[in-house]
DSSP file (Angstrom, degrees, kcal/mol; ACC not computed):
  #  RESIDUE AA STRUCTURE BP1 BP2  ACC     N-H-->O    O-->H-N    N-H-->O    O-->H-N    TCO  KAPPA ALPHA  PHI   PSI    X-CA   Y-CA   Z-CA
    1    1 A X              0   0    0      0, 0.0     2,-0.1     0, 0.0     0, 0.0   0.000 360.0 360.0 360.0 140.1  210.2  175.8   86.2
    2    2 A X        -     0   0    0     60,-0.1    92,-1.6     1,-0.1    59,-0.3  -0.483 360.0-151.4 -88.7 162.0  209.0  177.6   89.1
    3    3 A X  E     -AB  59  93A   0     56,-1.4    56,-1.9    58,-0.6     2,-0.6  -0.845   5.9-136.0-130.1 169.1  208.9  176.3   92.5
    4    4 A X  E     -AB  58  92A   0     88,-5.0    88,-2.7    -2,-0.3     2,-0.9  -0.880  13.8-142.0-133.6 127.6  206.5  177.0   95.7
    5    5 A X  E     -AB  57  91A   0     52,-3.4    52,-1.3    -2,-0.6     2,-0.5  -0.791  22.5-163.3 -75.1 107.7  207.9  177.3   99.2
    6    6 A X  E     +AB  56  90A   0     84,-1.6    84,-1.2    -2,-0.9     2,-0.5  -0.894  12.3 171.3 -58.9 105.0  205.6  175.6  101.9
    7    7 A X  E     -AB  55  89A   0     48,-1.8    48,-1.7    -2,-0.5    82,-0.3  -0.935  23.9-155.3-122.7 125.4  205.7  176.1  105.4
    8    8 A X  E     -AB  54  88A   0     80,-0.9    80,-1.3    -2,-0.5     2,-0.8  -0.694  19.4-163.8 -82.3 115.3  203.8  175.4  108.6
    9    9 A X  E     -AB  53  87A   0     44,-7.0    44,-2.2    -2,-0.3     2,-1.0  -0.811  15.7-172.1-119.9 136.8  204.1  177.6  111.4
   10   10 A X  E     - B   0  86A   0     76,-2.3    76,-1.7    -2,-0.8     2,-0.2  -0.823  31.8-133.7-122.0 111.7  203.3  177.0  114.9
   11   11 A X  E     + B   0  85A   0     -2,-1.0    74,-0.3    74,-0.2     3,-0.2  -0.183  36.9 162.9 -71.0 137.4  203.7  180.1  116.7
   12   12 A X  S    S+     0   0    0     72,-1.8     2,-0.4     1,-0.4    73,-0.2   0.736  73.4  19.1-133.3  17.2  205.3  180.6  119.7
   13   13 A X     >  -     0   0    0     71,-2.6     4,-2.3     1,-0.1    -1,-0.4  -0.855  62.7-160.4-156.1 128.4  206.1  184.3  120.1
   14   14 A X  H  > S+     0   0    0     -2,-0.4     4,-1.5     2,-0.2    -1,-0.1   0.860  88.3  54.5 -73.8 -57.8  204.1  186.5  118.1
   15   15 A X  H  > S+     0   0    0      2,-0.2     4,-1.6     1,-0.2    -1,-0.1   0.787 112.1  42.8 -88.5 -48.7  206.2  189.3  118.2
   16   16 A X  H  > S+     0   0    0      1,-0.2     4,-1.8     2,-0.2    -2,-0.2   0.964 111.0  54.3 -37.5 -65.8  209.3  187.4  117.0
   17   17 A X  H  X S+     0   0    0     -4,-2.3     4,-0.7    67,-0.3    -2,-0.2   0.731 113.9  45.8 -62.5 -20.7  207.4  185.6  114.4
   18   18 A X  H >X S+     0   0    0     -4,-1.5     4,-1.8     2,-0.2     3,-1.2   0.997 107.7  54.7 -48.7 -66.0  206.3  189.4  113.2
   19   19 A X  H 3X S+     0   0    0     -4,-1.6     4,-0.9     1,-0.3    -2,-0.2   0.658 108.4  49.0 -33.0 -59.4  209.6  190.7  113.4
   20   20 A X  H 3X S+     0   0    0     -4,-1.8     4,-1.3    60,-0.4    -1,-0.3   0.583 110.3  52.1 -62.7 -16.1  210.8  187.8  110.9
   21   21 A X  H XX S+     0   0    0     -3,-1.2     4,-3.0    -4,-0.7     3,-0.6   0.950 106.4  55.9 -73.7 -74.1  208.1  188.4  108.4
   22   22 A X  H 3X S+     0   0    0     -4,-1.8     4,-0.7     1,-0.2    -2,-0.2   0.595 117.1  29.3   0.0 -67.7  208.9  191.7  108.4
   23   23 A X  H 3< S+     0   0    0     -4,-0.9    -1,-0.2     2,-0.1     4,-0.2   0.506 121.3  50.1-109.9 -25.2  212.3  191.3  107.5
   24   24 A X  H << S+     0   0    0     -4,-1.3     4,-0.3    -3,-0.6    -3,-0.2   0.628  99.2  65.1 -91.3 -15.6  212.1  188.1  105.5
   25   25 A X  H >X S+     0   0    0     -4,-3.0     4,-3.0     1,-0.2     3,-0.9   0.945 100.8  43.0 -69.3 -52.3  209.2  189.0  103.2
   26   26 A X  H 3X S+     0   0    0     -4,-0.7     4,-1.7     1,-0.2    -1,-0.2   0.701 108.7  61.2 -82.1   5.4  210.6  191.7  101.2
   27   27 A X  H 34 S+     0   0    0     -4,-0.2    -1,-0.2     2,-0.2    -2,-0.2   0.780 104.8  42.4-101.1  11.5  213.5  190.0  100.8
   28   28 A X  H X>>S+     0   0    0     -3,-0.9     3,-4.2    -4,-0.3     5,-2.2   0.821 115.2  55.1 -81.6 -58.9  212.1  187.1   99.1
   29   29 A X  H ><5S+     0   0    0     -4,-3.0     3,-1.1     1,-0.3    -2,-0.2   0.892  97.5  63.9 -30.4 -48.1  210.0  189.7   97.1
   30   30 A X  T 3<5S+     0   0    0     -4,-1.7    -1,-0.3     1,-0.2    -2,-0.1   0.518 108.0  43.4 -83.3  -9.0  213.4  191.4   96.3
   31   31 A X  T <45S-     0   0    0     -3,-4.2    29,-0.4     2,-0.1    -1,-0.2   0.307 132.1 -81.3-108.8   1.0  214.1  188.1   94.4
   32   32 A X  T <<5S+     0   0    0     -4,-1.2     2,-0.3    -3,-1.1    -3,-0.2   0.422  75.6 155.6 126.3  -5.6  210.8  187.4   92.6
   33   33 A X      < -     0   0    0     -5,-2.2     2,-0.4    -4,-0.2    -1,-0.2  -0.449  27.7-158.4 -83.0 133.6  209.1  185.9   95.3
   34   34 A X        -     0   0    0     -2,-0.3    24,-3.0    -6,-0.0     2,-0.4  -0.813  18.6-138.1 -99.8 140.8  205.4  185.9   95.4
   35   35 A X  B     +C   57   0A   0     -2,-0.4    22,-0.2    22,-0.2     3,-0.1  -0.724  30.7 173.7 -84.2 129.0  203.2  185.5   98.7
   36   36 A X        -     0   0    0     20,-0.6     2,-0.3    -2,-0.4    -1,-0.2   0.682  67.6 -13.1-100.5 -85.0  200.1  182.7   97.0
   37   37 A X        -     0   0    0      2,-0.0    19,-1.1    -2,-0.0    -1,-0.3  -0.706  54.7-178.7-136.2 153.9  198.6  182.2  100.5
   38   38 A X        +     0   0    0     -2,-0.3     2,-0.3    17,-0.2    17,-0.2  -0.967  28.3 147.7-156.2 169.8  199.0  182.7  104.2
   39   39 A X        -     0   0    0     -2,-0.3    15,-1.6     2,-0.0     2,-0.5  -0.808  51.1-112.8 168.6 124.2  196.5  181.6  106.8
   40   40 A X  B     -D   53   0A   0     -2,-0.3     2,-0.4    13,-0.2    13,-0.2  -0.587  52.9-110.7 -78.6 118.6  195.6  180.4  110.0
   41   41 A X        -     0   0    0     11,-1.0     3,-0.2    -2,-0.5    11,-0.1  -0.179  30.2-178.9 -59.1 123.1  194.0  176.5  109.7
   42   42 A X        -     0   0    0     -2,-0.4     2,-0.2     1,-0.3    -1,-0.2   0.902  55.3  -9.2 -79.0 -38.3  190.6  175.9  110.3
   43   43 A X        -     0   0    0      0, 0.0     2,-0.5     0, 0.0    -1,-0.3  -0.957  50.6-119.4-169.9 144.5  190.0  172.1  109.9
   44   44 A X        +     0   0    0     -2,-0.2     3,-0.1    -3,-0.2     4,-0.1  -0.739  27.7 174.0 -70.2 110.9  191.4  168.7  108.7
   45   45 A X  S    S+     0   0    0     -2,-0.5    -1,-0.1     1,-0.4     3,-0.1   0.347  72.5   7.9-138.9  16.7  189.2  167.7  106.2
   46   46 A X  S    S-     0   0    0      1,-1.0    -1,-0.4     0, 0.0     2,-0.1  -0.279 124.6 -16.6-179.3 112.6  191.3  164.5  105.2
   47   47 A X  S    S-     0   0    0     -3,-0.1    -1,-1.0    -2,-0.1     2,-0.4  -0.459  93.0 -60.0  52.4-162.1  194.1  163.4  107.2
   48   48 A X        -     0   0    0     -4,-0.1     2,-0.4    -3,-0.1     3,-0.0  -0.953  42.5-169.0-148.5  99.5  196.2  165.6  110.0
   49   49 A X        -     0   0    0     -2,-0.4    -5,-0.1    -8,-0.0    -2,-0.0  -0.814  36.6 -96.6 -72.5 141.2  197.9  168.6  109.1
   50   50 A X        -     0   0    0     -2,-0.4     2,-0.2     1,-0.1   -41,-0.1  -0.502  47.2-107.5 -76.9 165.7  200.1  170.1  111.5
   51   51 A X  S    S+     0   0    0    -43,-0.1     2,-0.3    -3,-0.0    -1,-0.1  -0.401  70.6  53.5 -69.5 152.2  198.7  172.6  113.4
   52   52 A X  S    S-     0   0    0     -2,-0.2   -11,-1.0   -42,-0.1   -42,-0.2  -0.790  95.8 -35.2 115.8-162.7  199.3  176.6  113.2
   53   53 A X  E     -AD   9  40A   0    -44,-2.2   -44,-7.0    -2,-0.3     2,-0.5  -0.496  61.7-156.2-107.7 147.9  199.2  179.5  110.4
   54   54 A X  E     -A    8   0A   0    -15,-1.6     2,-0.3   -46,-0.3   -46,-0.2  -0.967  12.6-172.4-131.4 128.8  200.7  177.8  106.6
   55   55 A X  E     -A    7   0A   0    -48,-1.7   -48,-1.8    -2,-0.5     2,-0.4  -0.784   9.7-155.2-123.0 179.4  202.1  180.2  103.9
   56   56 A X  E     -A    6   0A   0    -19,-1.1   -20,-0.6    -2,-0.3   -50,-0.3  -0.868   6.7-171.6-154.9 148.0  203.3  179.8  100.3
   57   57 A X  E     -AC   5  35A   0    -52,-1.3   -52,-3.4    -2,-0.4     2,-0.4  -0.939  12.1-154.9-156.3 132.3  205.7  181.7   98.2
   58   58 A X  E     -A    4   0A   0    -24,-3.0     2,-0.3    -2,-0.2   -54,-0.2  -0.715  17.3-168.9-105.3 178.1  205.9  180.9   94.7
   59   59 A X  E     -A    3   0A   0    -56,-1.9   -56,-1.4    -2,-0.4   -27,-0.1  -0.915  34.9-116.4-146.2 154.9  209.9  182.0   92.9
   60   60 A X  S    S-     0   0    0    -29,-0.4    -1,-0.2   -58,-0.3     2,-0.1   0.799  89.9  -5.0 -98.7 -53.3  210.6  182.0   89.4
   61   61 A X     >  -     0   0    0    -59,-0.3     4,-0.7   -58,-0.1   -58,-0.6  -0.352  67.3-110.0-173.3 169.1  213.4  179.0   89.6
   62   62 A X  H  > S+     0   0    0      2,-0.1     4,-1.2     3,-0.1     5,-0.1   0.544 123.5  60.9 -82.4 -19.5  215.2  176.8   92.4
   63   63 A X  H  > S+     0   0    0      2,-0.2     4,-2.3     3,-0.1     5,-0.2   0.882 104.1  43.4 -41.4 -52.1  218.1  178.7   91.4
   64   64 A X  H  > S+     0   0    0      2,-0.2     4,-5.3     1,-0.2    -2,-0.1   0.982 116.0  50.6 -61.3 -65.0  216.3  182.0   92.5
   65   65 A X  H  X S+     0   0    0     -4,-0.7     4,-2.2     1,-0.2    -1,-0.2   0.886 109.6  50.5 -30.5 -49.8  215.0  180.2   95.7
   66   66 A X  H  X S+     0   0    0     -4,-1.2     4,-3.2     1,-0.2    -2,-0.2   0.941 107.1  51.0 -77.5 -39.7  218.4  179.0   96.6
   67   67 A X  H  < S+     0   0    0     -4,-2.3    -1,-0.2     1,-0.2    -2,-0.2   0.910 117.2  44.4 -69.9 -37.3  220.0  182.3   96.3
   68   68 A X  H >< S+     0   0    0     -4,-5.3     3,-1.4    -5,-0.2     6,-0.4   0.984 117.3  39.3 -52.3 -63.8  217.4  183.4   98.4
   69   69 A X  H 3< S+     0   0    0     -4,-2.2    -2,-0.2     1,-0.3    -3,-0.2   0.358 117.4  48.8 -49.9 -36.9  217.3  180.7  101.0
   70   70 A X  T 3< S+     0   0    0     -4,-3.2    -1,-0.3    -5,-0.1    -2,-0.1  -0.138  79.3 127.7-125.0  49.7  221.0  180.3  101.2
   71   71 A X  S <  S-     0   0    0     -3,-1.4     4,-0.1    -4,-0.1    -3,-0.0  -0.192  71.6-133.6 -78.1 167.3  222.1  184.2  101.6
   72   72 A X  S  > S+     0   0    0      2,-0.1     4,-1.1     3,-0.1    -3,-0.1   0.335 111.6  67.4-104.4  10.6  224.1  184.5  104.3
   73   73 A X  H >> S+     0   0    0     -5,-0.2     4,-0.9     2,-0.2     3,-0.6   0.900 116.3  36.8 -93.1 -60.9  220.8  188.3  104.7
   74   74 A X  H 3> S+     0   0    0     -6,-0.4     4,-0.9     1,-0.3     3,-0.4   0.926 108.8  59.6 -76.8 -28.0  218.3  184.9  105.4
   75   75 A X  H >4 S+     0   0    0      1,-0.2     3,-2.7     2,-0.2     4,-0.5   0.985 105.6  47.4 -59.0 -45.3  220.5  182.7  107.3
   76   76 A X  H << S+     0   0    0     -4,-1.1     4,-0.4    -3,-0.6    -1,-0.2   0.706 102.6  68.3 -73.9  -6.5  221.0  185.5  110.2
   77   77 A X  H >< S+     0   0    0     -4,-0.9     3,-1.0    -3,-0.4     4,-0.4   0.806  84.5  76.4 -75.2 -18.2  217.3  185.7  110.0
   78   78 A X  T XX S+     0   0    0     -3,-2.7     4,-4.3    -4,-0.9     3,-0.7   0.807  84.2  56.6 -60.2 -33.1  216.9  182.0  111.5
   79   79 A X  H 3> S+     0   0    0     -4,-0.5     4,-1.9     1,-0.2    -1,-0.2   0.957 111.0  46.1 -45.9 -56.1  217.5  182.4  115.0
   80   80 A X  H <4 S+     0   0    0     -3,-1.0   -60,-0.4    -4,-0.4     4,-0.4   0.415 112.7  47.7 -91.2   0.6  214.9  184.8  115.0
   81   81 A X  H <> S+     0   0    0     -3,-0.7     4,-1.3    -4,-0.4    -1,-0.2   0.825 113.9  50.8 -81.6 -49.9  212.3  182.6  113.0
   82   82 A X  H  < S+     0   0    0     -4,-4.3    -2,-0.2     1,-0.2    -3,-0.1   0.662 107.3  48.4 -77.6 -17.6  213.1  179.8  115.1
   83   83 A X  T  < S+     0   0    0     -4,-1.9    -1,-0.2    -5,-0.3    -3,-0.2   0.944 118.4  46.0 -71.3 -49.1  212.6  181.7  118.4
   84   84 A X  T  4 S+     0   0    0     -4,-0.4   -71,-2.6    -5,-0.2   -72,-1.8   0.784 121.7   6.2 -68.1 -24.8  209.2  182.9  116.9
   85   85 A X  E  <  -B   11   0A   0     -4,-1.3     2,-0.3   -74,-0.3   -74,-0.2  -0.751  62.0-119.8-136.0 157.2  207.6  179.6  115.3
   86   86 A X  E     -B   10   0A   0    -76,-1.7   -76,-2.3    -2,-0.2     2,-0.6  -0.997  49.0-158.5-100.1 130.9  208.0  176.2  115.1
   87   87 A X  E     -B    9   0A   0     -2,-0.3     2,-0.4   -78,-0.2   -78,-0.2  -0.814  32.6-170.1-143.6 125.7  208.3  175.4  111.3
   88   88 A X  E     -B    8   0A   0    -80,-1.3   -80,-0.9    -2,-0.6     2,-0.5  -0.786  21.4-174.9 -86.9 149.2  208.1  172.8  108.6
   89   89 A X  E     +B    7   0A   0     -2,-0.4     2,-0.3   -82,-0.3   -82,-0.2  -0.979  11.2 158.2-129.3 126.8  209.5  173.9  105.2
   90   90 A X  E     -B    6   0A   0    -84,-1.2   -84,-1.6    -2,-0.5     2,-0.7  -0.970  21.8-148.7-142.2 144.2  209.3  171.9  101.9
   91   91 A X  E     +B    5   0A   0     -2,-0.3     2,-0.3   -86,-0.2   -86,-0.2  -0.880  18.4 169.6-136.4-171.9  209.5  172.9   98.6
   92   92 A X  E     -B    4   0A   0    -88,-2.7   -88,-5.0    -2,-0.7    -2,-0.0  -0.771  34.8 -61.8-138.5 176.0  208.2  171.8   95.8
   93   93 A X  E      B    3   0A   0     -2,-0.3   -90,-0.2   -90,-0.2    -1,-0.1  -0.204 360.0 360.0 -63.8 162.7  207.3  172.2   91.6
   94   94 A X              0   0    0    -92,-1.6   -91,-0.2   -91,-0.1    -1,-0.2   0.480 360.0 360.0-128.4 360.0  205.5  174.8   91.1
């Protein structure tokens, strides 16, 4: 079953937060992963959503995910995630 990566990000250096995109997109790509949505929020239009930009990634498997997710290539990326954003993560079925 496939699953979809959610995340909230609330930037706080732009240039960081690129920089990790960069470097973190194709290697989710490089595993199957497809970018659904990304997006700055506009409005609340039942309950509170955090604020800042929310993206999506769907992956074939939680296997596939994990292998992404817990590489030691994405772990060194965190530093540089965390400098750029503040960030919720979930995932979920997809």
């Amino acid at each position: 079953m496939s699953v979809i990566l959610l995340a909230t990000m609330k930037v706080k250096d732009p240039e960081k937060l690129a920089e990790y995109r960069k470097r973190s997109g194709p290697m989710a790509r490089a595993v199957g992963g497809e970018l659904l949505a990304k997006g700055s929020k506009l409005v609340d239009l039942a309950g509170e959503m955090p604020a800042g930009e929310l993206v999506a990634f769907r992956f074939p498997d939680e296997a596939t995910f994990r292998s992404w997710w817990d590489s030691d290539e994405y772990k060194a990326l965190i530093p540089l995630r965390d400098a750029g954003a503040e960030g919720t993560f979930a995932l979920y079925e997809g």
